[in-house]
N, C-alpha and C positions, 0 to 999 in steps of 0.2 A: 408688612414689616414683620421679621419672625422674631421669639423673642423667647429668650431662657428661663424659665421657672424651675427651680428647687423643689422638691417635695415638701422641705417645712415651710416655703411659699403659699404654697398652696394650703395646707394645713392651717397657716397662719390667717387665711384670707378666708377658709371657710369659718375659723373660733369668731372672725366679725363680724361675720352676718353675710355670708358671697350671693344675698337674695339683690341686692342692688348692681349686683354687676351687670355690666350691658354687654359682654362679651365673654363668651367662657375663656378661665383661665386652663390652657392644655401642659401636660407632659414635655419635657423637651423632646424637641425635633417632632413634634407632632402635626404643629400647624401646617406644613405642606402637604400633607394625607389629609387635609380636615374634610375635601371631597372628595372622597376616592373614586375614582374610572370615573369622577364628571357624574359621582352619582346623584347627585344633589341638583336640580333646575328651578331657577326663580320664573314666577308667572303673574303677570299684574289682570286682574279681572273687573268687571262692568257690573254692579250690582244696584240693586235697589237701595244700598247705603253708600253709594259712590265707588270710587277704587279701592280695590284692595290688592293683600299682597297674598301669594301663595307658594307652595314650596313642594314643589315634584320630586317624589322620590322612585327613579327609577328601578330601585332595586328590589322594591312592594310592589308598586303602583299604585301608592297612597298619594293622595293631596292632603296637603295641610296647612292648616292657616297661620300663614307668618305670625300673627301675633296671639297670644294668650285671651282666651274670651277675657272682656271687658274694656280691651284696649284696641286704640282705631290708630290705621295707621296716619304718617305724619304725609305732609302735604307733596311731599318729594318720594312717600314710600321707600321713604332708607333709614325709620325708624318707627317704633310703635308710642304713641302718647298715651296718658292718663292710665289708671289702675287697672291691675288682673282682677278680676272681682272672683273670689272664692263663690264657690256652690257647693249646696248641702252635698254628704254624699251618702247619706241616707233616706231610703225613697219616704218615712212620712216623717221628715222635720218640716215642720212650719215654719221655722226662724229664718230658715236660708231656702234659696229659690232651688228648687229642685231640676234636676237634670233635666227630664221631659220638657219642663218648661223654658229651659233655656234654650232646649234644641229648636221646640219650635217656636221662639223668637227670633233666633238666629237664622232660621231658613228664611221665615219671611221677608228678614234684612236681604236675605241672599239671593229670592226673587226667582226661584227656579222649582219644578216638580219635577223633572227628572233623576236629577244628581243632587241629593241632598246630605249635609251636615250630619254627623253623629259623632256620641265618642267613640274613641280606640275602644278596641279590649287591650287585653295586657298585652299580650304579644304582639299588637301592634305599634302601644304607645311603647315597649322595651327594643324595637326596631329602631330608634332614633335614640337610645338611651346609648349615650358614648362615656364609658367610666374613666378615660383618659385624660376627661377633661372638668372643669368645675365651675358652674354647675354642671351635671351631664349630658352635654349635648352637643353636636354638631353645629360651628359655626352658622350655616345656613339659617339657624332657628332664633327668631328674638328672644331676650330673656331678659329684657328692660323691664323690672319691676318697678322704675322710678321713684322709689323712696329710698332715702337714705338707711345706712344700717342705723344713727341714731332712733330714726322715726318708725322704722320697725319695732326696734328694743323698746321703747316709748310704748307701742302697739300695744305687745306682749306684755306688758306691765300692768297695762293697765286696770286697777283695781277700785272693785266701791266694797261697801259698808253693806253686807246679805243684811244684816240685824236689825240695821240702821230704819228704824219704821219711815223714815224721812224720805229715805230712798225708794225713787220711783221705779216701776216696772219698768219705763222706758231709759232710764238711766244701767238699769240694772242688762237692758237686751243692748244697750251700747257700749258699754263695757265688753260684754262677751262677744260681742263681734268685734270687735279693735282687736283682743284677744286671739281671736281664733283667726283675722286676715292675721295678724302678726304674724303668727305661726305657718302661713302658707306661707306668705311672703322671707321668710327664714328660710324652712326645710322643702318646698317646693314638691310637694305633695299634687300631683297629677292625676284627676280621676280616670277612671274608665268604666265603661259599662260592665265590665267583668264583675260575679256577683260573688261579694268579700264569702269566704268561707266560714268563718268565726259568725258573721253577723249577713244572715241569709236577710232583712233587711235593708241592705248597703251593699256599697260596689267597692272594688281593690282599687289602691292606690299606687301609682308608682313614683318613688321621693329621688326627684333628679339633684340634688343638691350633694349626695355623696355622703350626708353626715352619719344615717342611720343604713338600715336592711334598705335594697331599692324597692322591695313590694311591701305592701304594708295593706292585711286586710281585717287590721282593728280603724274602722275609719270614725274616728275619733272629733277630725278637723274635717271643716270642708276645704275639698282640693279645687285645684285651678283646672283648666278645662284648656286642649288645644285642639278646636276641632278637626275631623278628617271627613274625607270621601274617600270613592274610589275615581282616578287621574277622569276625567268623561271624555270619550271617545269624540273625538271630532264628526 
């Protein structure tokens, strides 16, 4: 179904929070280009964590996984359930799971030593960055954050008492992570292995959401992860 959006449309829906949206909102007359030359191919695969979904870009020859680490998909694979789970994007934060370590969690789910999972670098994860659309990106790709823009804003809000002798460390690391998912789940900050310039301990990020710069290498937040390979050869 095609469907006409405004500029201040679009504007209007990213001042709400367009981290909840399940579909990007595009440019008029954009949607019948959303895959061009058929460059986009869906691929269901066999893994050690059941089905999953993948997303052939013939135009790289990247794979990529339909849905944002932390989320699996749904029973039919025509959707992604439960949360993008942020990770640190500085290699020594303790608080948040660090990249290495999701990588190889994520292979062992994946059950293979040939073709294995890793992040983009920037040029790879800005190959699928479509600024025509909001959040930015090509149909093809989920971007079900499953929280509402209230429950996000809530996120982001959320504050304790630094002074408050009452207040627990574990209150106080809960807070700042509602916090900082908030903030992915808002500006949709995208890590990659690329290493941030400003901060030679951290990786660049790149923010599909349209609000700010698309790279960003003060990595401040942890970003959301969409892994890739290269397509593996039959």
């Amino acid at each position: 179904m095609n469907k006409t959006f405004t500029l201040s449309s679009i504007i209007s829906c990213l001042l709400l929070g367009n981290a909840a949206i399940a579909q990007p909102i595009c440019e008029a007359n954009f949607e019948p280009t959303s895959n061009p030359d058929d460059r986009f191919e869906t691929q269901e695969l066999s893994t050690n964590a059941g089905m999953i979904k993948v997303i052939n870009d013939r135009a790289t020859g990247l794979q990529w996984a339909y849905c944002p680490y932390g989320q699996t998909p749904s029973a039919d694979l025509a959707s992604c359930e439960g949360e993008a789970q942020p990770i640190g994007t500085m290699r020594d934060k303790n608080k948040h799971q660090l990249l290495e370590d999701t990588l190889t969690q994520e292979n062992a789910r994946l059950g293979e030593s040939a073709h294995l999972w890793r992040a983009p670098n920037t040029h790879e994860l800005m190959s699928i960055f479509n600024g025509k659309c909001t959040p930015a990106i090509y149909h093809a790709f989920s971007f079900e954050i499953n929280k509402t823009d209230e429950e996000i804003q809530a996120m982001i809000d959320t504050r304790v008492n630094w002074w408050d002798p009452k207040v627990t460390e574990a209150e106080r690391n809960f807070a700042d992570d509602q916090r900082m998912k908030g903030n992915a789940y808002r500006y949709l900050p995208f890590t990659t292995d690329t290493s941030a310039k400003v901060a030679s301990d951290g990786y660049q990020t790149v923010i599909f959401s349209n609000a700010y710069s698309v790279t960003s290498t003060v990595n401040t937040w942890p970003g959301l992860l969409r892994l890739v390979r290269s397509i593996p050869v039959q």
